[in-house]
C-alpha positions as CSV (number, residue, x, y, z in Angstrom):
1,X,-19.2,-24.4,40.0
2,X,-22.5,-23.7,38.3
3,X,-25.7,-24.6,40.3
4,X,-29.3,-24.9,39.6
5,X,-31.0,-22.0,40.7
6,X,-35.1,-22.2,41.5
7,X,-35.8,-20.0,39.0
8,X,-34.5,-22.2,36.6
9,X,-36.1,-25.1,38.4
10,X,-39.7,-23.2,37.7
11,X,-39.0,-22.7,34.4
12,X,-38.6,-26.4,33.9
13,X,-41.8,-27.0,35.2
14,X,-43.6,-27.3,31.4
15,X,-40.7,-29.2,30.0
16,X,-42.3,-32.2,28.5
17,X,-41.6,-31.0,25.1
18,X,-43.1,-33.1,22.0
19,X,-41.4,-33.0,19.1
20,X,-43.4,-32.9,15.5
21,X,-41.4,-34.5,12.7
22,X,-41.6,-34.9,8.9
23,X,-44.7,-36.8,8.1
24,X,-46.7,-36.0,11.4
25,X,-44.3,-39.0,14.3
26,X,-44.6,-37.3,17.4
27,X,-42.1,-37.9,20.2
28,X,-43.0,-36.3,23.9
29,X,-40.5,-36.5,26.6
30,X,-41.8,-36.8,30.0
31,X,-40.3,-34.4,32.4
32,X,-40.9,-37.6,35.5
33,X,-37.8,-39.1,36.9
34,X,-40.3,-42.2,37.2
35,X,-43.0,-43.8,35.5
36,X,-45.5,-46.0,36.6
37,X,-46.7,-49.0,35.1
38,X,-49.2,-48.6,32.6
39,X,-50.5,-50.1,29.5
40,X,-49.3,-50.3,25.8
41,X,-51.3,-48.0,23.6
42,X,-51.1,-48.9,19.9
43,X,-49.3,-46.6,18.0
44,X,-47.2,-45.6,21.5
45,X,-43.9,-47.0,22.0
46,X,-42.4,-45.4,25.7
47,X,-38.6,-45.5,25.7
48,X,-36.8,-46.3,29.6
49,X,-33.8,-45.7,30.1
50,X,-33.0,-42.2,31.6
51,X,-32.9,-41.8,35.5
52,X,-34.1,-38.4,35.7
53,X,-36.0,-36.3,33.8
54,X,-36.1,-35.7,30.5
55,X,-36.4,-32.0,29.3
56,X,-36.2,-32.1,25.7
57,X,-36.5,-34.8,22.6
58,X,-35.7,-34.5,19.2
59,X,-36.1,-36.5,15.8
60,X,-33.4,-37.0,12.5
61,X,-34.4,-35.6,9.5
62,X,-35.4,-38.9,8.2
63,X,-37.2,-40.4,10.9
64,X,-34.7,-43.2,12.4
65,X,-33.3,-41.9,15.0
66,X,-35.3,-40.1,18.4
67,X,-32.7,-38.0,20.8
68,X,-33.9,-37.2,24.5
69,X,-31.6,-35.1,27.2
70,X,-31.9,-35.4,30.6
71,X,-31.6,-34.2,34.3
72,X,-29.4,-37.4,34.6
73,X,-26.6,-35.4,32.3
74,X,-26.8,-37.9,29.1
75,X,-28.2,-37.3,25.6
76,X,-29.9,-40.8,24.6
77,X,-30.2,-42.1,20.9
78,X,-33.6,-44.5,20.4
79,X,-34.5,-46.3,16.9
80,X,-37.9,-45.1,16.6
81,X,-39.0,-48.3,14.7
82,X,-38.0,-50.7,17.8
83,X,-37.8,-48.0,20.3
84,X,-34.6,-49.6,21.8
85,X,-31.8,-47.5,23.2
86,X,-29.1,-47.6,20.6
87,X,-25.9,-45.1,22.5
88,X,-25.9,-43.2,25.6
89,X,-23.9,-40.2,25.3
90,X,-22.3,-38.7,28.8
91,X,-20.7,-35.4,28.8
92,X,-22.9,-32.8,30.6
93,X,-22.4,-32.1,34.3
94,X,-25.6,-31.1,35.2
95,X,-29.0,-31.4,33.4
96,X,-29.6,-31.2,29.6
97,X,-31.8,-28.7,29.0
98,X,-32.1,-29.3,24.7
99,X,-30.9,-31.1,21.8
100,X,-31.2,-30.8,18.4
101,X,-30.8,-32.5,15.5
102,X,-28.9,-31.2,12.2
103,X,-31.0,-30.8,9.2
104,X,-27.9,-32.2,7.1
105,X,-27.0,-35.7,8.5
106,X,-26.6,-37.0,11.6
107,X,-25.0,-34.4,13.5
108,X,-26.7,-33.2,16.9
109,X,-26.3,-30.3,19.4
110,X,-26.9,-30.1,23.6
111,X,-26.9,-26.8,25.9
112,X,-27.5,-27.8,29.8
113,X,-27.0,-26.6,33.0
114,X,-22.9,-26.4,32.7
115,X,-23.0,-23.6,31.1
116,X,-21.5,-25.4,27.3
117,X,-23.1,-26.2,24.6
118,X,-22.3,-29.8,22.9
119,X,-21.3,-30.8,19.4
120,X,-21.9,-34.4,18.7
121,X,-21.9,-37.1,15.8
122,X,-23.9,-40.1,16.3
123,X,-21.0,-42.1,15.6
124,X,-18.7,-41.1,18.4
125,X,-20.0,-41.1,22.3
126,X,-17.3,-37.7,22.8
127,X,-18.1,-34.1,21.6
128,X,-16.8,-33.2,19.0
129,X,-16.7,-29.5,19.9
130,X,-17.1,-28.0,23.0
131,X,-19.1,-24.1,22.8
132,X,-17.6,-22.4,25.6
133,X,-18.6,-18.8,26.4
134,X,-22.6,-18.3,28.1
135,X,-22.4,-17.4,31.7
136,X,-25.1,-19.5,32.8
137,X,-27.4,-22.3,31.7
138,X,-27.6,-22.6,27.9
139,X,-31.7,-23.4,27.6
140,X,-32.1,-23.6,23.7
141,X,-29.9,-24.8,21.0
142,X,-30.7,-24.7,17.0
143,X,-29.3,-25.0,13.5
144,X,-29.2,-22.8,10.8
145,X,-31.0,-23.9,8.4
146,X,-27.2,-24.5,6.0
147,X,-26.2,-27.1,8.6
148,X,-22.9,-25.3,9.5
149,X,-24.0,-22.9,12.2
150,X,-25.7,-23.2,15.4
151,X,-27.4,-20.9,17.9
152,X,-27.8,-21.2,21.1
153,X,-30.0,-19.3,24.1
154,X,-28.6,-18.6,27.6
155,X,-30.1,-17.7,30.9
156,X,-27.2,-14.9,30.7
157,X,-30.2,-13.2,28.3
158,X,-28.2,-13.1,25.2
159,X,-28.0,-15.9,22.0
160,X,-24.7,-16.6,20.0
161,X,-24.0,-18.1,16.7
162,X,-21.4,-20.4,16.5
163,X,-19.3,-22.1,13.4
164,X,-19.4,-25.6,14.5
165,X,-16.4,-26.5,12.1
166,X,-14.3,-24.0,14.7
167,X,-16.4,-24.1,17.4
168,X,-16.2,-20.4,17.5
169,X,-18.5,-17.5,18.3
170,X,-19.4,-15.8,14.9
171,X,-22.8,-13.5,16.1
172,X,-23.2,-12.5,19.7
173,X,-26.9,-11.0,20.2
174,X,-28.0,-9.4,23.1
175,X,-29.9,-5.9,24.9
176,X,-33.3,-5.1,25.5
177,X,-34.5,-8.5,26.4
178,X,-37.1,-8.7,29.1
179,X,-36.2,-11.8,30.8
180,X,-34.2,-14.9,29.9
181,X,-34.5,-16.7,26.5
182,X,-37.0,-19.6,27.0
183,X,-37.6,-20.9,22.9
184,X,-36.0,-19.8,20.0
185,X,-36.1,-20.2,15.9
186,X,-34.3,-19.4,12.7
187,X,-36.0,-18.3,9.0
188,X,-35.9,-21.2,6.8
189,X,-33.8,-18.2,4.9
190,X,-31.5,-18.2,7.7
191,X,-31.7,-14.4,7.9
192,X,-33.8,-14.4,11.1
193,X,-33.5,-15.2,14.7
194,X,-36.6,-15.2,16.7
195,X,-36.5,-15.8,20.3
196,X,-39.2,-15.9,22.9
197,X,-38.6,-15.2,26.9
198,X,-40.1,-16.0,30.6
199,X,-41.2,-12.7,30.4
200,X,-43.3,-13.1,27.1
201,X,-41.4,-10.6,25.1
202,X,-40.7,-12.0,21.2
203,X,-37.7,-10.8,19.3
204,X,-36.3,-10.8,15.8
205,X,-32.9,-10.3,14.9
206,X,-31.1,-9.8,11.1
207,X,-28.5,-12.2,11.3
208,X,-26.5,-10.9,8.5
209,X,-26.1,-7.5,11.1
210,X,-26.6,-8.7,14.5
211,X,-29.1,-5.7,14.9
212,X,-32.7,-6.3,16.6
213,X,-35.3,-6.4,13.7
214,X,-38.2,-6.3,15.9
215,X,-39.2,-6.7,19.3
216,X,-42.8,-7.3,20.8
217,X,-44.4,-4.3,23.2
218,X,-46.0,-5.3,25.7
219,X,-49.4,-4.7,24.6
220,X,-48.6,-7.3,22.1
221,X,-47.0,-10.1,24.1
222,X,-47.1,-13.0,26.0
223,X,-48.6,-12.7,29.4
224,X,-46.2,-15.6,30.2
225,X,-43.1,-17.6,29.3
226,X,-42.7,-18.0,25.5
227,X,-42.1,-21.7,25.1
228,X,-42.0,-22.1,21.8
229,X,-41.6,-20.7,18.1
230,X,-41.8,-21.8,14.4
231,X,-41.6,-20.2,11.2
232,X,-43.8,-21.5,8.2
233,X,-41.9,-23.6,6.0
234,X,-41.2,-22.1,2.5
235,X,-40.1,-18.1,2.8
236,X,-41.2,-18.2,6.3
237,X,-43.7,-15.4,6.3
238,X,-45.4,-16.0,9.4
239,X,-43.9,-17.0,13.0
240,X,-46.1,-18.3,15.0
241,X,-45.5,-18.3,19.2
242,X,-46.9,-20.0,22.3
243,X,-46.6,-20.5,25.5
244,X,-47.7,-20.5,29.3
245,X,-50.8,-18.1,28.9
246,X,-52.7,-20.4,26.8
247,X,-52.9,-18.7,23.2
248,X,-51.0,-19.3,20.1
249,X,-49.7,-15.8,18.2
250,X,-49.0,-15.4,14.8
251,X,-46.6,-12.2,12.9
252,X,-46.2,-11.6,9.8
253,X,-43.0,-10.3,8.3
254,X,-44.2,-7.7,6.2
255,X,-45.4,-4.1,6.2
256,X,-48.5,-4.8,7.4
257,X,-52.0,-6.2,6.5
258,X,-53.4,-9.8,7.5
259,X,-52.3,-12.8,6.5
260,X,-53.7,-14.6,4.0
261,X,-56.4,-17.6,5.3
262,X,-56.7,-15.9,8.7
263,X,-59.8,-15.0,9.9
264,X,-60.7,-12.0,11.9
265,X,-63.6,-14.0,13.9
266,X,-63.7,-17.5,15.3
267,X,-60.9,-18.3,17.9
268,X,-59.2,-14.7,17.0
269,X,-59.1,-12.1,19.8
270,X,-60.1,-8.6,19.5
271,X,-57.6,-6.4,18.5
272,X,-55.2,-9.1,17.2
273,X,-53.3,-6.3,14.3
274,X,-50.9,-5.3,16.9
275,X,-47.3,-4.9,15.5
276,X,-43.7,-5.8,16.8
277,X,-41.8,-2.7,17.0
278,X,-39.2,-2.8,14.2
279,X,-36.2,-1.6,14.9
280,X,-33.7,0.5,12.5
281,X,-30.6,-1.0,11.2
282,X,-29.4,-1.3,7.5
283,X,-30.8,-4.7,6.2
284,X,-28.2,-7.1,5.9
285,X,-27.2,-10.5,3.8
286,X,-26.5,-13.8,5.1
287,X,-22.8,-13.2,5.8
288,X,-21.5,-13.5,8.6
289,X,-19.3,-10.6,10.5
290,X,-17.0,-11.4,13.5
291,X,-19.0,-11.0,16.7
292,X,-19.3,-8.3,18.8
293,X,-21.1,-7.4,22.0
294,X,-21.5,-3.6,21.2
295,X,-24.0,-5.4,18.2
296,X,-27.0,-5.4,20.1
297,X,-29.3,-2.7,19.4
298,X,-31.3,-0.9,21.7
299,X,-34.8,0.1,21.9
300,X,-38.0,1.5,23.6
301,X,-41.5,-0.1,23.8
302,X,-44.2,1.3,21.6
303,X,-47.1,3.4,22.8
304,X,-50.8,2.2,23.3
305,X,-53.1,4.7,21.7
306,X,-56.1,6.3,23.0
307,X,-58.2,3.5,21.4
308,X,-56.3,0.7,23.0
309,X,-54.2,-0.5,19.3
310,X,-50.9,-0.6,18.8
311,X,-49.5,1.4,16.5
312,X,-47.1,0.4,13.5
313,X,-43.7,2.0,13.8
314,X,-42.1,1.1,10.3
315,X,-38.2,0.7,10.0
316,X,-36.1,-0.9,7.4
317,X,-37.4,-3.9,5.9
318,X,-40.8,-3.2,7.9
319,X,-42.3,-4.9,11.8
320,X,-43.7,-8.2,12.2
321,X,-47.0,-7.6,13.0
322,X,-49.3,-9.5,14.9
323,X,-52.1,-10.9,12.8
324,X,-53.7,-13.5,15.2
325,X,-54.5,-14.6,18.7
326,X,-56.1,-17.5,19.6
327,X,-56.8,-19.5,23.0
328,X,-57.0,-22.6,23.8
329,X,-59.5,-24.8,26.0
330,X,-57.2,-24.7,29.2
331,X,-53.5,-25.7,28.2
332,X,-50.5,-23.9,27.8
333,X,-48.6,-24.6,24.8
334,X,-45.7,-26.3,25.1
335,X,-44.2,-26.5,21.8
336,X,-45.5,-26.0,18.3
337,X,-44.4,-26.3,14.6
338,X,-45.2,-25.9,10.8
339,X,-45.7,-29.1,9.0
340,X,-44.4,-29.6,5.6
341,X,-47.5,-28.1,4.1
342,X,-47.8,-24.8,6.7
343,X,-50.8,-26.5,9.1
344,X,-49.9,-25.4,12.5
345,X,-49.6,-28.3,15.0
346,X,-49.4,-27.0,19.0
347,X,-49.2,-29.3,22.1
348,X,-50.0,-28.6,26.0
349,X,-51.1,-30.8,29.2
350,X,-54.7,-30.0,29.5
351,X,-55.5,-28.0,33.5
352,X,-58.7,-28.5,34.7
353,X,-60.3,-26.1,35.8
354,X,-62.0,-25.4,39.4
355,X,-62.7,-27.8,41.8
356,X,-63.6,-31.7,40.7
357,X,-66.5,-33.1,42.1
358,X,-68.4,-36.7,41.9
């Protein structure tokens, strides 16, 4: 029987997770089995219902509907006008660790604690399909950006791609992750998958050939947990990453060079050109090949020179490469995202710093 191990219980210590829609609604989950009485902020409607915590939230497409998973094993649907609890959906043994909503109707996805990830349809309170196959926790689920495939992240350190209209396994990624998956996110091509982990490593895989496109060195990575990723909306040029050790990361997929709009000053640390190491594959199409374990590729870290960079290591199609680092104040980020016109929106709980006196 699966059980909740404490370093999964530590890594669900930042899991209020808000959730930045079309149009700039934000939902935040708060990971606090109770609340206490407080009072009603305009503009902030707080749902009750779970009893537990509640790791992850979500938002339809179109703005109706707000999803929330919890410790308490049910996925919850809310009408964001009202903020009223429209269908509790049971299922999941033990905790639900993500949800996410499909970018073509109103389908939805879970991974939890059990070990499965969920297929659901807002209409019905069973899964539809049941995703059978990660040997621990499932952390991260995702859509594809066509609507019919979904990926999912496992404490097992590998990421699969199923066909939700067969529920099977179509892309089985894994090798040379440092630590387990902790965020993930797909192209708006659907050609990448880019997944961050506890250990602050960020990797890119080609879908269309289940090989590694890039992974970061660790020069160039997190000093903590990745806990979240987006692509910028249109070809998805930049990726941007964050997480526990306070700064927000930007790549470009491209040969090189800086990204437009960035500035080498302000909030930008030194040294901030450092590539992912791209790895060598033939470039691939978005088809998709049966899955295969031998499909992960392999690979070394890159070198630090003698003037502290990191150098670029071309392969096919080119690295991502890192063309910005910035800090915050005093907050980890949480979660970010790309709004419809490519501003970059990131959320944290603020930590005071040293002792409080008064």
């Amino acid at each position: 029987m699966p059980t909740i191990s404490a370093h999964h219980a530590q890594l669900r210590r930042y899991r209020p997770r808000p959730v930045v829609a079309n149009g700039g609604a934000v939902v935040d989950g708060a990971a606090v089995a109770t609340v206490d009485d407080e009072a009603e902020t305009p503009g902030i409607s707080i749902l009750y219902g779970h009893v537990a915590a509640v790791h992850a939230v979500d938002m339809t497409v179109d703005q109706r509907l707000v999803l929330s998973g919890s410790s308490d094993g049910t996925i919850r649907v809310w009408g964001a006008e009202f903020g009223s609890c429209l269908a509790v959906y049971p299922g999941h043994v033990f905790p639900v660790w993500d949800v996410a909503c499909c970018p073509m109707g109103h389908w939805f996805a879970s991974g939890g604690a059990d070990r499965v990830a969920r297929l659901w349809v807002t209409e019905r309170t069973a899964p539809l399909r049941l995703l059978v196959g990660h040997g621990t926790d499932v952390d991260v689920v995702r859509w594809h950006p066509n609507g019919t495939l979904v990926a999912t992240a496992s404490a097992d350190r590998t990421l699969r791609l199923w066909d939700v209209r067969e529920g099977k396994c179509v892309r089985y990624l894994s090798g040379g992750l440092y630590g387990s998956p902790t965020s993930m996110a797909l192209s708006p091509d659907g050609l990448h998958l880019a997944a961050g982990t506890d250990e602050g490593q960020v990797v890119v895989w080609d879908l269309g050939t289940a090989r590694r496109r890039a992974a970061s060195p660790p020069a160039a990575s997190h000093s903590g947990p990745v806990w979240s990723l987006s692509y910028s909306q249109g070809d998805g040029t930049l990726l941007a990453s964050g997480g526990a050790d306070e700064t927000v990361r930007l790549w470009r997929n491209d040969l090189g060079g800086v990204a437009p709009g960035i500035s080498s000053g302000g909030g930008v640390d030194a040294g901030s050109a450092s590539p992912l190491q791209a790895k060598s594959g033939a470039a691939g199409g978005p088809g998709v090949r049966p899955a295969s374990p031998a499909e992960g590729g392999k690979g070394g870290a890159l070198g630090v020179d003698g003037a502290g960079r990191v150098p670029c290591t071309p392969g096919n199609g080119g690295p991502y490469g890192q063309v910005g680092r910035y800090r915050t104040k005093s907050s980890p980020v949480v979660t970010l995202q790309f709004s419809s016109r490519n501003l970059l929106l990131a959320a944290g709980p603020f930590h005071r710093r040293g002792p409080i006196t008064g």
